[in-house]
C-alpha positions in Angstrom: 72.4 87.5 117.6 73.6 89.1 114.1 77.7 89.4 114.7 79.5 90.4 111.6 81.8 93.2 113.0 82.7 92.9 116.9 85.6 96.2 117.5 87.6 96.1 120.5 87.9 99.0 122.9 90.3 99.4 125.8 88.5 99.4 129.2 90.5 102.3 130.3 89.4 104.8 127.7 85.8 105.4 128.4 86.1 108.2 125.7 86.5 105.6 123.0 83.6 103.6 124.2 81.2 106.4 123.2 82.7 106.7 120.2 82.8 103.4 119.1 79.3 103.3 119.5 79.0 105.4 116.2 81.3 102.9 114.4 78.1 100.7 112.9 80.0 97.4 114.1 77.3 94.9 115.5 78.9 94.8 119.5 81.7 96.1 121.3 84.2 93.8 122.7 85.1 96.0 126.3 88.8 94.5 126.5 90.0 94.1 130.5 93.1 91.6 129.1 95.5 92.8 126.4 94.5 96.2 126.1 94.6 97.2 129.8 97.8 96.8 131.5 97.6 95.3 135.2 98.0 98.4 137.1 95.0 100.3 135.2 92.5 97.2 135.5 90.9 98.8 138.7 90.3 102.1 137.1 89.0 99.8 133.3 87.0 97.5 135.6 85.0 100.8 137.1 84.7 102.4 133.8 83.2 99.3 131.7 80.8 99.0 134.8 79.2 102.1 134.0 79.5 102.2 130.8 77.9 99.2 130.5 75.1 100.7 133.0 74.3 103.6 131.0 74.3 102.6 127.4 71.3 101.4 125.1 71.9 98.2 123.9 71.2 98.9 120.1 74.7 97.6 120.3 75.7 94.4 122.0 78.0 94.7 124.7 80.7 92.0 125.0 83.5 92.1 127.5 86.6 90.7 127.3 87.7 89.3 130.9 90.9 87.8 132.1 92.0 84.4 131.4 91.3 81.8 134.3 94.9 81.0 134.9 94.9 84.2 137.4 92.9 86.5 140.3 92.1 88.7 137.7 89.0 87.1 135.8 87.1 86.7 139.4 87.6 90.7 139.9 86.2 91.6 136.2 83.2 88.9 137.0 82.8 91.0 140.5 82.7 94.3 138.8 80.5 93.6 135.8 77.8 91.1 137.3 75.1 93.6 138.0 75.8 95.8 134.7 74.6 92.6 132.5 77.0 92.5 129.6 75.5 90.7 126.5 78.0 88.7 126.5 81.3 87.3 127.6 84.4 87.0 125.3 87.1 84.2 127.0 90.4 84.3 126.3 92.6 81.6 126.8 89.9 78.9 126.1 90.8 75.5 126.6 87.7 74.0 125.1 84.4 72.9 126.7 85.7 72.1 130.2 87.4 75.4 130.6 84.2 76.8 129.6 81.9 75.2 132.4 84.8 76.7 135.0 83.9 80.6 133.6 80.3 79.5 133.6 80.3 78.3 137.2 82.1 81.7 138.1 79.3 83.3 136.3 76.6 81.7 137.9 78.0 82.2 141.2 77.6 86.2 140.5 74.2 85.5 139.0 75.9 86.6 135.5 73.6 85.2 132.7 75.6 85.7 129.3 76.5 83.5 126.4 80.6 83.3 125.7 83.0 83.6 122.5 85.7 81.7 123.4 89.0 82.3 122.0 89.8 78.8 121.4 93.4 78.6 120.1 95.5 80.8 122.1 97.5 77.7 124.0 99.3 74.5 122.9 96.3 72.4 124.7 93.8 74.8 123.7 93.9 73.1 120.0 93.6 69.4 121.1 89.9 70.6 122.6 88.8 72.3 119.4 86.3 69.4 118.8 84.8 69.6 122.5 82.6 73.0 122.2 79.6 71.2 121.0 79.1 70.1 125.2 78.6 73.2 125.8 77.3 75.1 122.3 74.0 76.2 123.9 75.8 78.7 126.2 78.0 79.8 123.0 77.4 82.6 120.9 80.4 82.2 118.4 83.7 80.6 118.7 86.7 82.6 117.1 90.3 82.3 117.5 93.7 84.1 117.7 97.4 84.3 116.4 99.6 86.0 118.6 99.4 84.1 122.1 99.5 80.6 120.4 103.5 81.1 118.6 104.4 83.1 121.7 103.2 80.1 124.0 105.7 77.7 121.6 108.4 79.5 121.5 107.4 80.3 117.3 109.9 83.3 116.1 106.0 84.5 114.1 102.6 83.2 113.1 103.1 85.3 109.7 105.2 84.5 106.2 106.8 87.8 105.3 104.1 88.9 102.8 101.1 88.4 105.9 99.8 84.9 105.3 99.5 82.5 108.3 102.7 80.0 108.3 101.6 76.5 108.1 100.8 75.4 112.0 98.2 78.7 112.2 96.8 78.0 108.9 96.0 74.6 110.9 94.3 76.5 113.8 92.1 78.7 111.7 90.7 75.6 109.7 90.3 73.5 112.8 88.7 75.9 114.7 86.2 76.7 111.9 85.6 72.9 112.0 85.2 72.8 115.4 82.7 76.0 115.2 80.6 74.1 112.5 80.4 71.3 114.9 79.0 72.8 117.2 76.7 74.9 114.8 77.7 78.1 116.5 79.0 81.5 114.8 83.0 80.7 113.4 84.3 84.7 113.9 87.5 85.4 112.4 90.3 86.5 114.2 91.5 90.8 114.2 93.6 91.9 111.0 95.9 94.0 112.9 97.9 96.6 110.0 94.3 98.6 110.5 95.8 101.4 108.0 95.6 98.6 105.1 91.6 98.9 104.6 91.9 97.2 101.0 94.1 94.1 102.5 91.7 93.8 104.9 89.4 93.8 102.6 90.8 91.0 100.6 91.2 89.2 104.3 87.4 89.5 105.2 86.5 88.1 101.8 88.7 85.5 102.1 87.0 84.5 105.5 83.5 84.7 104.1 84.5 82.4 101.5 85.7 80.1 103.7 82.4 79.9 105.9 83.2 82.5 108.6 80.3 84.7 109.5 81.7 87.4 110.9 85.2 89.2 112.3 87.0 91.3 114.9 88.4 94.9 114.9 90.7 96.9 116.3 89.8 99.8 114.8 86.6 101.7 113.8 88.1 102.5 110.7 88.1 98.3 110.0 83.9 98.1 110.9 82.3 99.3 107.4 84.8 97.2 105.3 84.3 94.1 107.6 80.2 94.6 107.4 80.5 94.6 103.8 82.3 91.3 103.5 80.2 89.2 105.4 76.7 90.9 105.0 74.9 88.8 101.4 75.2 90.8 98.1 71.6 91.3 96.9 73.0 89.0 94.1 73.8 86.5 96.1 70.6 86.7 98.1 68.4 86.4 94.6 70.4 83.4 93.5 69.8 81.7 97.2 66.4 82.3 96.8 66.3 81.0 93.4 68.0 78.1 94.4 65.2 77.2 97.7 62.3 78.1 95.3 63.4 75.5 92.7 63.6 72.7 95.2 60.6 73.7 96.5 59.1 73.3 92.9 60.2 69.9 92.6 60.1 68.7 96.5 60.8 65.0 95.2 63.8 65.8 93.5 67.4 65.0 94.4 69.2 66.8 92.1 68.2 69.7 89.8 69.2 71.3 86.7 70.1 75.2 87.5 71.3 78.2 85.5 73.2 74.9 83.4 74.8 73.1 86.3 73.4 70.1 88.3 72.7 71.0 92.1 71.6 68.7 95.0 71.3 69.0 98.7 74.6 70.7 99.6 73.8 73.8 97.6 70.9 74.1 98.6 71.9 73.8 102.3 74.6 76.8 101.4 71.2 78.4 99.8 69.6 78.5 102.8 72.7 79.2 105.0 73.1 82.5 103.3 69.6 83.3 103.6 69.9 83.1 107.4 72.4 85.1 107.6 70.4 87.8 105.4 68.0 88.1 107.6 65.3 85.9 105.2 64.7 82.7 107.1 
């Protein structure tokens, strides 16, 4: 399942569904937590069911349901279970255990769907970041958040003034990409929220594809184009991957080659054929 761009809607505004649909992001992530206040969750849960009825799936459908620590997740699980979302985004993850309690809820309503947890959004959500590999074959990414966790900790902000992370969610981030890689499931970056600032987000996106994220969350449709860009392979970067596999493949006894004046060995060209899998070559 190719997820670079995944853009939140709010289940209440069915209108914004449909037009998300034109945004070119890779699924929709049908929000029933954050973005739906408690009173208007009967009226999102309807609306999402028939959305999610009606549409062609050229675009994966993701919903977001409530966290397990309430009523609410088993009344999105009721309303959604015979509209077949394409997934399952779960907030509040507490690492692989949590995860077998949503599965089990699933399976009850004969739901079938692979999750993205959001694995850091409590204080004991982070000591479980290593457990996802238990369950990584019901996992179709793992991702995480910064607003719940400082709020849970009684942190004033997760942000320096000039928007980078402060030092404990700088911690998250790299510990949930670990964890993702552990599991060897899809590390998705977390929402840039200032929407507006299309060239920082830019510079965000970049900085996550660097790192070894393969794709991101939006909250905006305006966000979906910049965010494919970053983590879709430059054609130069696909010629040099496949540069790199066709030289070992040249010299199959080799350990180490020389390359374009630089000695390369079996890291690069595991990062070689990472980035071909993620262009679509291998």
């Amino acid at each position: 399942m190719r997820l670079r761009s995944l853009l939140f809607v709010p289940g209440d505004r069915p209108d914004r569904m449909e037009k998300a649909l034109g945004s070119g992001a890779d699924a929709l992530i049908l929000d029933l937590e954050d973005a739906v206040t408690p009173a208007a969750r009967p009226e999102a849960r309807k609306a999402i069911a028939d959305f999610l009825g009606r549409t062609d799936r050229t675009t994966k459908l993701f919903v977001r349901v409530n966290p397990l620590d309430g009523h609410d997740t088993d009344a999105d699980l009721d309303a959604i279970a015979k509209a077949r979302p394409d997934g399952i985004v779960f907030p509040k993850a507490e690492g692989a255990a949590s995860v077998q309690a949503l599965l089990a809820k699933m399976a009850a309503r004969g739901i079938d769907a692979p999750l993205i947890p959001i694995a850091t959004e409590t204080p004991a959500a982070i000591f479980q970041l290593g457990s996802y590999a238990a369950v990584a074959g019901k996992l179709c990414g793992l991702t995480w958040g910064a607003e719940d966790l400082p709020a849970a900790i009684g942190a004033a902000t997760s942000r320096e003034a000039d928007g980078r992370y402060t030092a404990p969610y700088e911690m998250a981030r790299a510990l949930m990409l670990f964890g993702a890689a552990a599991a060897g499931i899809a590390p998705i970056e977390t929402v840039y929220p200032a929407f507006r600032d299309l060239d920082g987000l830019a510079a965000y996106a970049a900085r996550a594809a660097r790192d070894g994220f393969t794709g991101m969350m939006a909250i905006h449709p305006a966000q979906v184009t910049v965010i494919n860009e970053a983590f879709t392979p430059s054609p130069d970067a696909v010629a040099h991957a496949r540069a790199v596999v066709e030289a070992f493949a040249a010299a199959p006894s080799a350990g180490a080659l020389q390359f374009d004046g630089r000695m390369i060995d079996a890291p690069h060209l595991k990062q070689a054929k990472n980035l071909l899998a993620r262009a679509g070559e291998v």
